[in-house]
N, C-alpha and C positions, 0 to 999 in steps of 0.2 A: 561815072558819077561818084562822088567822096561816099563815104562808107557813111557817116552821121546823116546826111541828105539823105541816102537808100534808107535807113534805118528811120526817117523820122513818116517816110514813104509808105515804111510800112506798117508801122504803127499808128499812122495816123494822127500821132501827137497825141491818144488816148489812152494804147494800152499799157498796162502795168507788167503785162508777163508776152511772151510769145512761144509759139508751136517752136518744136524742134526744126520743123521745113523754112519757118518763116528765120528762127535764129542763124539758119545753115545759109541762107541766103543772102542774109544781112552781114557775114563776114567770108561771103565765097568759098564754102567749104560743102562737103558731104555731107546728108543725116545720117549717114553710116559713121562718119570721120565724129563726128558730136555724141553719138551715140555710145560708141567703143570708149571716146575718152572717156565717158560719165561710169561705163560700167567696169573700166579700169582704176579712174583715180578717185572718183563720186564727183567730179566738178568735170569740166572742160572747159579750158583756156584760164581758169581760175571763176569760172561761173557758174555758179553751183543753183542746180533746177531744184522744183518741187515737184511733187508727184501728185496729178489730180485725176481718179480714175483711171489709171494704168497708162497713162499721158506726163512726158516731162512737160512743166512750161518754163521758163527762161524768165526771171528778172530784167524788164528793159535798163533797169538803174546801173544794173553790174554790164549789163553789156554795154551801154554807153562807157563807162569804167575802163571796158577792154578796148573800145578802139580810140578812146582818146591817150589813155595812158601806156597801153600793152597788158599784157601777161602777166595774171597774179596768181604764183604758184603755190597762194594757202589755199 
């Protein structure tokens, strides 16, 4: 399945943010692998979370961003 079709799959076409499981999913990676970028670089893949009660969530906008365009290293 294309990565935007998974991604709209699993957002439902509503949400604003996603779980760390749900971000790792939507570009086939690890919560571990997402996890380690953020607390090496503060971003991963150039997508930079918020913190809501000791929970990252993930911007859908920037992740859309990552699999349409690639990798933004700010």
């Amino acid at each position: 399945m294309h990565t935007l079709q998974a991604l709209h799959q699993i957002t439902d076409g509503r949400k604003d943010f996603l779980s760390t499981e749900e971000f790792a999913k939507s570009i086939t990676r690890s919560t571990n692998t997402l996890r380690k970028n953020y607390c090496l670089t503060g971003h991963c893949y150039g997508v930079r979370p918020i913190k809501v009660g000791g929970r990252l969530l993930w911007p859908v906008s920037e992740i859309i961003t990552l699999l349409t365009h690639g990798v933004n290293h700010g």
